[in-house]
N, C-alpha and C positions, 0 to 999 in steps of 0.2 A: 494636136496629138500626133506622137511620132507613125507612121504607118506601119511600120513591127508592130505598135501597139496597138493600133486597130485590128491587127490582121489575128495577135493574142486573145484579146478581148473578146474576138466569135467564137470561140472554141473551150476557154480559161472561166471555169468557174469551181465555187468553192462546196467541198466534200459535202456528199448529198444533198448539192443543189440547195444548201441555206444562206441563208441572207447575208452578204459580203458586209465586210467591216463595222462586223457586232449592229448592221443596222443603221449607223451613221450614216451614208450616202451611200452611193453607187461608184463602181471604179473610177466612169471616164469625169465624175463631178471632184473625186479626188486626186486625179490628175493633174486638176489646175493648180494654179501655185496660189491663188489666193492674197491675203495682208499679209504684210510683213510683220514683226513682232510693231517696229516702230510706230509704224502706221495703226495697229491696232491701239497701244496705248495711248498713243493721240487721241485717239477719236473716245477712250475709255475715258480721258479727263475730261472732254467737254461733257458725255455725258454725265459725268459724277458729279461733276460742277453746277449744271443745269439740274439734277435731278435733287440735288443738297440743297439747291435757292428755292426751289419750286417746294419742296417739301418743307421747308422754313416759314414759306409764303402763306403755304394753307394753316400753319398754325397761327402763325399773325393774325392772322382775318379772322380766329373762332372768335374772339371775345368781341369784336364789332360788327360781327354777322347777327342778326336778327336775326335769318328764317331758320329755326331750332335745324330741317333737313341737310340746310347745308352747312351748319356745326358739323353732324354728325360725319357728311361726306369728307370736309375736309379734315378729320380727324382720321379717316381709315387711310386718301389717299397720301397725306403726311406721312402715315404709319409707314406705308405700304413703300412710297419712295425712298426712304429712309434706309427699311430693309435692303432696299438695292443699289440704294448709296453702299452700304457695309458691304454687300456681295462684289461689287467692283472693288473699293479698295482695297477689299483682300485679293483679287484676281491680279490687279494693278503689282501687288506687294509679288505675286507668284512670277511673276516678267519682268523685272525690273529690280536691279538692287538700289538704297539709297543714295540719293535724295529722288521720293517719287514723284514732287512737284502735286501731291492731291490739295492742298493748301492754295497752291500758285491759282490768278486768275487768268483761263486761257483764252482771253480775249474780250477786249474791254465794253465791245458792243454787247457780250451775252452778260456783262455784268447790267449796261446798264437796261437790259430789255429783262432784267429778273427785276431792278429795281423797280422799273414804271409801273409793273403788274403789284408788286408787293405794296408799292405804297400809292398807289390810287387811290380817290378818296370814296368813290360809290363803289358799291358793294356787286350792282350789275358790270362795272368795268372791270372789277379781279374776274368774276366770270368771264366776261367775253376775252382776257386777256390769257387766263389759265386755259382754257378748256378750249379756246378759238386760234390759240397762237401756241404757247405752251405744250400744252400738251400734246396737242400733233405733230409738234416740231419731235419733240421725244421720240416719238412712235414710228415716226418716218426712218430718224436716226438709225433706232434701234433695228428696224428689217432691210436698211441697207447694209449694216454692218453684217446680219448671218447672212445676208445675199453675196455679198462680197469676201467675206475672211474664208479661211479652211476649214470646213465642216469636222475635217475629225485632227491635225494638227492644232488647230483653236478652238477642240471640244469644250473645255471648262468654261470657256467665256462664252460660247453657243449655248451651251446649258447654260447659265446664270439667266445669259440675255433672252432666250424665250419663255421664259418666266415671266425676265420685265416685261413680254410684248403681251404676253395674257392677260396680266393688270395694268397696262397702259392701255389696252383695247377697252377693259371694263372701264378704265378713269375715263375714255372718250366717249363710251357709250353712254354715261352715266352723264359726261360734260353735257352731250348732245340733246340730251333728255331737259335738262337745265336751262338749255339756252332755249329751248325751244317754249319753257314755261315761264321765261322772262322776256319773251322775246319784243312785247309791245314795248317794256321798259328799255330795253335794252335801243331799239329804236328811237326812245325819245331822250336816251342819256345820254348813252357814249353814241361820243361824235367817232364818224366813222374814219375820219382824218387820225386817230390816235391809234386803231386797230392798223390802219396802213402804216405807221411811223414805226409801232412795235416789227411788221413783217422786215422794214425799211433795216430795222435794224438785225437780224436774221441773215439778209443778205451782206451789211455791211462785215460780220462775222464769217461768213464764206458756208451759210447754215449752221445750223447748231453744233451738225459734228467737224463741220471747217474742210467740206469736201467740195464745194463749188470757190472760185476766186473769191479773196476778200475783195472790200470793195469801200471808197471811203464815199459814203453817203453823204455825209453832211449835214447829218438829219442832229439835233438837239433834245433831250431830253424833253418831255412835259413834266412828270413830276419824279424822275428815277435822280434827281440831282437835289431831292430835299430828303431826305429819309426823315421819318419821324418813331419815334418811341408807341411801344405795342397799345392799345387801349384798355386800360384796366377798368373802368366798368363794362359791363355785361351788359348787350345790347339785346332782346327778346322781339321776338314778333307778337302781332294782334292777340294771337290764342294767350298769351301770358299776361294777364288784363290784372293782376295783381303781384307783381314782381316781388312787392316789400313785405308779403303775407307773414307772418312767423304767428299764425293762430293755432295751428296744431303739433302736437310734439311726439313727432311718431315715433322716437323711442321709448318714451315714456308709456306708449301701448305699446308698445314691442314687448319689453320685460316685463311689463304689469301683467302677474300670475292669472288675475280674475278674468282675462280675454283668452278667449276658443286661439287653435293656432290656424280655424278658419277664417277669422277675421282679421286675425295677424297678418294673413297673406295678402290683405286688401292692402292693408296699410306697409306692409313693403313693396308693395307692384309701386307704390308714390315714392318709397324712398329710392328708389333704382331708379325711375323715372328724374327723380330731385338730382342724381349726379350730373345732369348738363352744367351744373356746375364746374364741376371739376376739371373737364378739360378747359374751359374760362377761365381758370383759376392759373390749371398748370401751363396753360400757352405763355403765361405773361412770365411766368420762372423761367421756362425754356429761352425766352429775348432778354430776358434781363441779365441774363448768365452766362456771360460769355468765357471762354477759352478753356472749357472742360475739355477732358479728353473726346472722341468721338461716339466713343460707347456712350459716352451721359448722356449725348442728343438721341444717339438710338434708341435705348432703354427706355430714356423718360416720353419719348414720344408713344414708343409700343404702350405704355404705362396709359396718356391720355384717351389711346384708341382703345383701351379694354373700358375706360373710365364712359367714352362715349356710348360704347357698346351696352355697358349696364345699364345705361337710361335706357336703353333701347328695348332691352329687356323691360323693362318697366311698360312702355309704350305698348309694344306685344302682350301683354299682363292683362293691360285694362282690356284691349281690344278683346281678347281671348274671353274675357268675361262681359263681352255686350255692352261696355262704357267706355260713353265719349269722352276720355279724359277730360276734354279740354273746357265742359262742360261742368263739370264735377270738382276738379282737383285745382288750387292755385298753386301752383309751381314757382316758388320765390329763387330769387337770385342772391339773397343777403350774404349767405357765408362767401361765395367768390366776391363776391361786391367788399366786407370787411375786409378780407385778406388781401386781395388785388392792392386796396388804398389805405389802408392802413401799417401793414409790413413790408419787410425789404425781400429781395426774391429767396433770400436762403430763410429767413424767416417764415416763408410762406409752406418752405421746400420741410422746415422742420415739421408745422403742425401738421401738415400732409405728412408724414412718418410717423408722429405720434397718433393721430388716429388706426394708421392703417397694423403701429401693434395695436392698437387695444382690438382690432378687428381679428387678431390672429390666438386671443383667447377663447374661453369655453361661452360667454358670452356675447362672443362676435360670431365671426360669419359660419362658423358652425353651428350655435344655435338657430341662426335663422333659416340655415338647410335643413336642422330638425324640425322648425317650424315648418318650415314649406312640406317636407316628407309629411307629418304627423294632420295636415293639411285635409290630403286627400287631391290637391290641386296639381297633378302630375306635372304640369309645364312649370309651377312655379318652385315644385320638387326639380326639376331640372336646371332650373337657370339659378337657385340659390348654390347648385352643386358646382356648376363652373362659376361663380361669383369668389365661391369658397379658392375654386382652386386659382383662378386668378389673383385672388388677395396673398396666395404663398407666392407667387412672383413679385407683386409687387411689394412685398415685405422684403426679399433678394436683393431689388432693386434700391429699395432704399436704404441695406446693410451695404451697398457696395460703391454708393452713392454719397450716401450723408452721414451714416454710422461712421466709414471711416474717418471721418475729418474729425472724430471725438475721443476723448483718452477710454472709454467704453461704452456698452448700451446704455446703460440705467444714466450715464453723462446726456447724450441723447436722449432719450426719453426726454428726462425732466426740462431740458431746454424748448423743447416742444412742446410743452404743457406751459410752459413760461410766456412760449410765445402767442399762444393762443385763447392766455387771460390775458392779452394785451388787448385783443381786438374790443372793442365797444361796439356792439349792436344796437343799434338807436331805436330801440324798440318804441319807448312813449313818443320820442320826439317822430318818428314817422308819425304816428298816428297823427300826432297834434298838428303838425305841417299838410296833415292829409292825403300823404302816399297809401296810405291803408288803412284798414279798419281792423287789422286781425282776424278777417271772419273767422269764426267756426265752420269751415265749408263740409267737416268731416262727416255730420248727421246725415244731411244731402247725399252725400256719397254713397254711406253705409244703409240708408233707405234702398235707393238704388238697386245696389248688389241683393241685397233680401228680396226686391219685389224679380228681379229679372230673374233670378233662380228659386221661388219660391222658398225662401226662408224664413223663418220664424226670428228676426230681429231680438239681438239679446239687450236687455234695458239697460246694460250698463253701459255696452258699449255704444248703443245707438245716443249717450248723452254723453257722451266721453269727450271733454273740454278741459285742455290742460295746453298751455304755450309754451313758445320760450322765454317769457317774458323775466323767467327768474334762471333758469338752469340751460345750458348748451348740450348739443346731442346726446355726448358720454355722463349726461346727466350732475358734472358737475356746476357750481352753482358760478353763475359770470356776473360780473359788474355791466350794468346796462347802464349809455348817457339816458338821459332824458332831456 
């Protein structure tokens, strides 16, 4: 600092002594000169590049993740990077005229240390590889750049990026928490030679933002040089001890007049619970889809993390009412299991549109907020109300998405309804093969609920036994193999 402006600085402050530069920093911090524009966009691609694989990465891994916790995580943190993939490339677009290069790969080692993570084949090495390598590289990135750029000439991207640093701090705490409850496995699988190769490759990039020397390592690939296709069946943990269940047909209680809309709520706390499905379903549309514009990856991903989030809601449901789901409830995987392997990903993407109109009539997710209200079950009056209004997004989403590629709605629709009497749910032939028995687990359940809140059990419902054996959720009637 010049010594004029030292000697200004003792004396120089702003009118009634308030806080200089709207609060941004302080004089002598904005005195420095800070990044350059260039230098900031540089460092803006590496992170948009890493934060676009990494968010790719954790979709990849829902449908071959078994433990349902970490579905759910990496459907928020997918979500979440995503969002801040879109808030860079717009930042990017604001400093830079075309061509932005957010396409280009900025350096060949960060591609291939996104690939080894992404296509690992144990489930403990995407952990040790996201949340042990990954995502602290991010993190690190991301508070050297507001330590070093202009706090208030490179406002917009300070703001963006302490955002990122909030939810990259929860994605490490959350990583930390993970690694720590795998950690025996995580010892006895990943060899520790692969966590070094992934660091190996870090430095050969000059770090993730390309602020230390490149460096040519030497190091090769273990598995970042075979990519393999997304896994479409749905992989579950121990608690889902009946995957192929299709023995209760809880819309058919849903809209069946003769059930309380107390015991309705029972049996929707299992259907919100039941969408683990659907981000299973929709990770595998998201990889098989490629060269959409970039809003389709943002949207449809924001789309899976509300999708996660409803099970989640379900989860909270039982708990709230004293039952150990996992005890009680079989949680099948059939509907992402037919769609995954039976249709093609636009295929998939339709019947996901036509359910979620039928969900945006008087007997969709509106009804079941009336049930939940008419309940008496305040939490489950709450989460049916944002269920409701999350299903007008994703109905948005899929007008801006998949409607337009059709000459109108009702074209849509019906393609959707087409594609989803394609599927064959092998109802008998599980049984027969002995994946299931269909139990009726619902009696069990519904006992349950009456005895922990003293209820008086109503006779119908406590023998309420109706499958899918003939009719699919929206009740209409499907071809089953046998």
């Amino acid at each position: 600092m010049h010594p004029a402006a030292e000697r200004l600085l003792q004396t120089y402050t702003p009118l009634h002594n308030l806080p200089p530069l709207a609060g941004v920093c302080d004089f002598p911090t904005a005195m420095e000169p800070g990044l350059s524009v260039e230098e900031c966009v540089r460092r803006l691609l590496r992170l948009h590049y890493v934060m676009k694989r990494l968010g790719e990465a954790f979709t990849f891994r829902i449908p071959e993740e078994p433990t349902y916790e970490l579905k759910m995580a990496y459907s928020l943190h997918a979500h979440q990077l995503l969002e801040h993939v879109s808030a860079i490339r717009n930042r990017v677009a604001e400093m830079r005229q075309p061509p932005l290069g957010l396409e280009k790969i900025p350096h060949p080692d960060l591609e291939t240390l996104v690939n080894e993570v992404q296509f690992c084949p144990l489930p403990v090495e995407f952990l040790a590889g996201a949340y042990q390598v990954l995502v602290p590289a991010l993190l690190e990135s991301v508070e050297r750049y507001l330590r070093e750029t202009h706090p208030l000439a490179d406002h917009p991207t300070c703001r963006l990026l302490r955002f990122a640093r909030l939810e990259l701090r929860d994605m490490q705490e959350y990583g930390a928490a993970a690694l720590d409850a795998f950690e025996s496995s995580i010892a006895e699988q990943v060899d520790p030679r692969w966590t070094a190769l992934l660091n190996q490759f870090l430095i050969g990039a000059g770090e993730l933002d390309g602020t230390a020397p490149e460096s040519d390592v030497g190091a090769s690939p273990k598995y970042g040089d075979t990519p393999r296709p997304v896994t479409l069946v749905p992989q579950r943990d121990e608690r889902f001890t009946d995957p192929y269940n299709m023995g209760v047909h809880a819309e058919e209680f849903l809209y069946d007049q003769r059930f309380s809309p107390r015991d309705k709520t029972l049996m929707m706390y299992f259907k919100r619970l039941r969408e683990i499905d659907v981000p299973e379903m929709m990770a595998t549309i998201l990889h098989e889809t490629p060269d959409k514009p970039w809003g389709y990856y943002r949207d449809m991903t924001r789309q899976l993390w509300d999708e996660a989030r409803h099970a989640m809601l379900g989860e909270v449901g039982f708990l709230s009412l004293g039952i150990d789901w996992p005890q009680y409830v079989q949680v099948n995987h059939t509907w992402a299991l037919g769609l995954n392997t039976q249709l093609q990903a636009w295929e998939r993407h339709a019947v996901l549109f036509f359910i979620e109109q039928g969900l945006m009539t008087k007997t969709g997710k509106r009804f079941e907020w009336e049930v939940g209200t008419a309940s008496g079950d305040k939490l489950s009056e709450t989460f049916q109300d944002y269920d409701w209004a999350d299903e007008v997004l994703h109905a948005r989403i899929g007008r801006d998405w998949y409607v337009s590629e059709f000459a109108d709605l009702n074209e849509a629709i019906r393609y959707g309804d087409e594609c989803w009497s394609k599927v064959l749910l092998n109802w008998q032939s599980w049984k027969d093969e002995g994946l299931t028995q269909h139990a009726n687990w619902w009696p069990a359940l519904y006992q349950q609920f009456c005895t922990l809140h003293d209820l008086a059990p109503d006779a119908e419902a406590a023998t309420y036994d109706v499958t899918y054996a003939t009719s699919r959720a929206d009740l209409e009637k499907l071809g089953f193999s046998g």
